[in-house]
C-alpha positions in Angstrom: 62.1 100.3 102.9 66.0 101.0 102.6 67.1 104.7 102.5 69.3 105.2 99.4 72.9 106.0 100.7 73.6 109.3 100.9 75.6 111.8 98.4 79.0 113.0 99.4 79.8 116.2 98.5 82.1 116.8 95.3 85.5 117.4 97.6 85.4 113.8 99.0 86.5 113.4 94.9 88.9 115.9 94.6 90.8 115.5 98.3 92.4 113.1 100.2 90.2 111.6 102.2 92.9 110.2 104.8 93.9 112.8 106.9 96.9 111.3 108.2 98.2 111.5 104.8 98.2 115.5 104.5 101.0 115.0 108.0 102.4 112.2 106.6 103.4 114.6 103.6 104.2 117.7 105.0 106.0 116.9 107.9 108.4 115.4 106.5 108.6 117.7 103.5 109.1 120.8 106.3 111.8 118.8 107.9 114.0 118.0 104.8 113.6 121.9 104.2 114.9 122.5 107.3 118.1 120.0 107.5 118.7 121.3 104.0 118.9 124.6 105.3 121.3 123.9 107.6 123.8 121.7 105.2 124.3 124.8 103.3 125.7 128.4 103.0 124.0 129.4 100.3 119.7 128.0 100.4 117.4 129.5 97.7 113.9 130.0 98.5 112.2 129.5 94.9 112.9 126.1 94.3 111.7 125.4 97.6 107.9 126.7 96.3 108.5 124.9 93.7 109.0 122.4 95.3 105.9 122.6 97.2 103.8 123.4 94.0 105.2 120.5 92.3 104.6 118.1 95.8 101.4 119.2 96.3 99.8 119.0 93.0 101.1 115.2 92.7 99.9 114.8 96.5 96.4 116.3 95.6 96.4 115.0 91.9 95.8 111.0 93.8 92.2 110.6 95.1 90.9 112.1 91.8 93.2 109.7 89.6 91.7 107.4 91.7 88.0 108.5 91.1 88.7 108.5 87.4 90.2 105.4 87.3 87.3 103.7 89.2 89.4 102.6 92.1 88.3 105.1 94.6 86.0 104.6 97.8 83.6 107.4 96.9 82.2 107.2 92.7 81.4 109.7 90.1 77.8 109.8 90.1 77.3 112.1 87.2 78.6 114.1 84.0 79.0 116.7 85.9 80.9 115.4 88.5 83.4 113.6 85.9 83.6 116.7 84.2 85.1 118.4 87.2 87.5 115.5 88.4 89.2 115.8 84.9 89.4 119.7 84.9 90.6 119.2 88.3 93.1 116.5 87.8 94.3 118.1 84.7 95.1 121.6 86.3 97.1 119.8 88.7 99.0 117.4 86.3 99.6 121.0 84.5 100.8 123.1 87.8 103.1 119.6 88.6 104.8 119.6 85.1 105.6 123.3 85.0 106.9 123.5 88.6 109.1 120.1 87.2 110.1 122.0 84.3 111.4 125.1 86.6 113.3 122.7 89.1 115.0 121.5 86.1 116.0 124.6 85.1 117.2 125.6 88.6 119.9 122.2 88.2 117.3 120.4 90.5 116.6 117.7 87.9 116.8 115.2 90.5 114.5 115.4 92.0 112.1 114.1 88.6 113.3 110.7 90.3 111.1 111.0 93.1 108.1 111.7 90.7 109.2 108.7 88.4 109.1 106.5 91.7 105.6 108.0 92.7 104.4 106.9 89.3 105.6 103.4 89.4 104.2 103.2 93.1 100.8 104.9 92.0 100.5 102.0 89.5 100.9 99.7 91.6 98.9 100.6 94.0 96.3 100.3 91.2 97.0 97.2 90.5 96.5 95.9 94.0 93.0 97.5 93.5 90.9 97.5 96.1 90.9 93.9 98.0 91.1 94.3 101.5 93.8 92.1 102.5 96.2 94.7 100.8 94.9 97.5 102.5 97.7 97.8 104.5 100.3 96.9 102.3 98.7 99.7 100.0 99.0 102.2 103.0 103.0 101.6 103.7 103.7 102.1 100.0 101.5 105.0 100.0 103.8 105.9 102.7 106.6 105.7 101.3 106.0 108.1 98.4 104.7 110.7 100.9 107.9 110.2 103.3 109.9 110.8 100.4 109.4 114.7 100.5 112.0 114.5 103.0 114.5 113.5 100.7 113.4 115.7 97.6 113.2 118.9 100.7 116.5 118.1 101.5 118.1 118.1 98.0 116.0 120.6 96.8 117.4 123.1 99.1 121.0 121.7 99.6 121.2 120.9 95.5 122.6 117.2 96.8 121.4 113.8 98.4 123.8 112.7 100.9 123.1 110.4 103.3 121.5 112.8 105.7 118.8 112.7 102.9 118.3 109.3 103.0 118.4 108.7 106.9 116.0 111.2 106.9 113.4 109.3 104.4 114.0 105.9 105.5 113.6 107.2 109.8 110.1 109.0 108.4 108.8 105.7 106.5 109.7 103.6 109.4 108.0 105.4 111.5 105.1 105.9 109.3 105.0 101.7 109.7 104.8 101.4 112.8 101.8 104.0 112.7 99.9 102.8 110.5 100.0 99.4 112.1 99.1 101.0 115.4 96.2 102.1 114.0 94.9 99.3 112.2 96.0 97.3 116.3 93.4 99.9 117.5 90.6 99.4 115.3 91.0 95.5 115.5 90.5 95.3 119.1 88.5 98.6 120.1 86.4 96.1 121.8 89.0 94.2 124.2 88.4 95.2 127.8 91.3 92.6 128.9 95.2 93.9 129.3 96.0 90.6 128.8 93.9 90.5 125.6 95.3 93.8 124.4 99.0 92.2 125.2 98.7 89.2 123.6 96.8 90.8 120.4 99.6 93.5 119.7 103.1 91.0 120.5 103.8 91.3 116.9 103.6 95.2 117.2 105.7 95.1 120.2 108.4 93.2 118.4 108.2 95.5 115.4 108.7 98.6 117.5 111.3 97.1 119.6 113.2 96.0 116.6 112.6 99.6 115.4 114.2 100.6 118.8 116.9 98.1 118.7 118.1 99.3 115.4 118.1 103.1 115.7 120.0 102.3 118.8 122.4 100.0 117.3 122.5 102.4 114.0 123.4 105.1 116.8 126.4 103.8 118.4 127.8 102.8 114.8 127.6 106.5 113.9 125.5 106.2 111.0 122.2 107.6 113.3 122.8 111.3 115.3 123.4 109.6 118.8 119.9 111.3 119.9 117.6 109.9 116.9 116.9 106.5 118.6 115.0 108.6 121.2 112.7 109.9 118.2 111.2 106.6 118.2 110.7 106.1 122.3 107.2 107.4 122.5 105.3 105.4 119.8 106.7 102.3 122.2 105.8 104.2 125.3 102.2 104.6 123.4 101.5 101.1 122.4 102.7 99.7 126.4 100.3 102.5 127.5 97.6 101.6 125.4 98.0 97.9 126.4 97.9 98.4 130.5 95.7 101.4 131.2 91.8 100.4 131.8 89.8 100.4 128.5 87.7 103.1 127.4 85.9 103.3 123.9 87.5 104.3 120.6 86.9 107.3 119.2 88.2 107.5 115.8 88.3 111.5 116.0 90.6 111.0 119.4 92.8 108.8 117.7 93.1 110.2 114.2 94.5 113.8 116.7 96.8 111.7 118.9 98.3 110.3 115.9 99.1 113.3 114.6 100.6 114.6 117.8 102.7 111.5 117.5 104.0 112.4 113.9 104.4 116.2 115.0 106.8 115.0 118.4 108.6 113.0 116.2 109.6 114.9 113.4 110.6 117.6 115.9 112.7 115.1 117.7 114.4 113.3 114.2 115.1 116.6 112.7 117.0 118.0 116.2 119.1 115.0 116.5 120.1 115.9 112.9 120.3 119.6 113.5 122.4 118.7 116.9 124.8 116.8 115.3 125.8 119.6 112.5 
């Protein structure tokens, strides 16, 4: 006799349920802050909380869209249930307008654009649904909504985008790439003992993150990059050659899920002092 699946609790509806994505968020959101900071004379604190009211109600506001729309992982099982997603995602479409409204009236209408682009993107993520070919297509355009708080940190605090702004969203989202495609290496082959197996299954990952390399190196010496950024991006190489030539030992999804998040912590500190440097 089968054992009926069992119930998760009523927060696996109303949270994120990838836990990269709260870092993936954040960081990036708390480095834009700080850059903006430091681009200007004069930085204002509330439309910074704002800010932060309005990012994290539309960051929150996701998985139980999601739920509603029939799209998500985990299902409404009951009235009940439904009836909380939709007080839930209503409170948080409500606390997202009104902190919209307020940046608008503090002459930081702009940053409305970055909500208009996380609409268009949440639509298409549900269009893409839920076929597993796209999952990781799904995750880099999830990631580049999230990255985005850099950008909307940044003007949000210095009342301009500049190209400080957008170095600092595009270096986030690339990185976020080569993450999340780290991640999904691991999982693939959490059973290959072989180096030369390991090697041969991530070649496209080496080439992405040397390309990555090559660029913020290249994008260094042209002056666009501070000349220390392309040393943001060293250790998620140095990870991946690691990973491929030390003996194998089992995947723990807990151990990885932490490591990765070290990785996002050392290189936002490391993006955002080359920036901080330069000024």
């Amino acid at each position: 006799m089968m054992e009926a699946a069992p119930i998760k609790p009523i927060r696996y509806l109303l949270l994120p349920r990838e836990h990269g994505s709260w870092a993936l968020w954040m960081l990036p959101l708390i480095s834009g802050c700080v850059l903006g900071y430091s681009a200007t004379t004069a930085p204002e604190a509330e439309p910074v909380l704002w800010l932060l009211v309005a990012s994290g109600s539309a960051f929150l506001l996701h998985q139980p869209l999601e739920a509603l729309l029939g799209f998500s992982m985990v299902k409404i099982r009951s009235t009940r249930e439904r009836r909380i997603v939709i007080l839930w995602s209503a409170t948080l479409a409500a606390l997202a307008g009104a902190a919209a409204i307020e940046l608008a009236l503090l002459q930081r209408a702009w940053v409305l654009g970055f909500a208009l682009l996380g609409a268009i993107c949440f639509g298409l993520l549900m269009l893409m649904g839920r076929r597993r070919y796209l999952r990781v297509p799904k995750q880099m355009i999830g990631a580049a909504v999230l990255s985005s708080t850099a950008a909307s940190a940044y003007y949000v605090v210095a009342g301009r985008i500049d190209r400080t702004a957008l170095l600092l969203w595009m270096g986030t989202w690339i990185f976020a790439v080569g993450q999340i495609e780290y991640v999904q290496l691991r999982l693939r082959t959490a059973n290959m003992k072989s180096r030369s197996a390991r090697a041969n299954a991530g070649w496209k990952l080496y080439l992405l993150q040397g390309a990555i390399l090559a660029a913020a190196g290249i994008s260094a010496i042209a002056g666009v990059l501070p000349s220390l950024a392309s040393f943001a991006f060293v250790p998620s190489f140095a990870r991946l050659a690691i990973w491929t030539f030390r003996s194998w030992r089992p995947l723990s999804v807990f151990a990885l899920g932490f490591a990765e998040l070290l990785q996002n912590i050392v290189f936002t500190a490391l993006f955002t002092a080359a920036f901080l440097i330069r000024h």
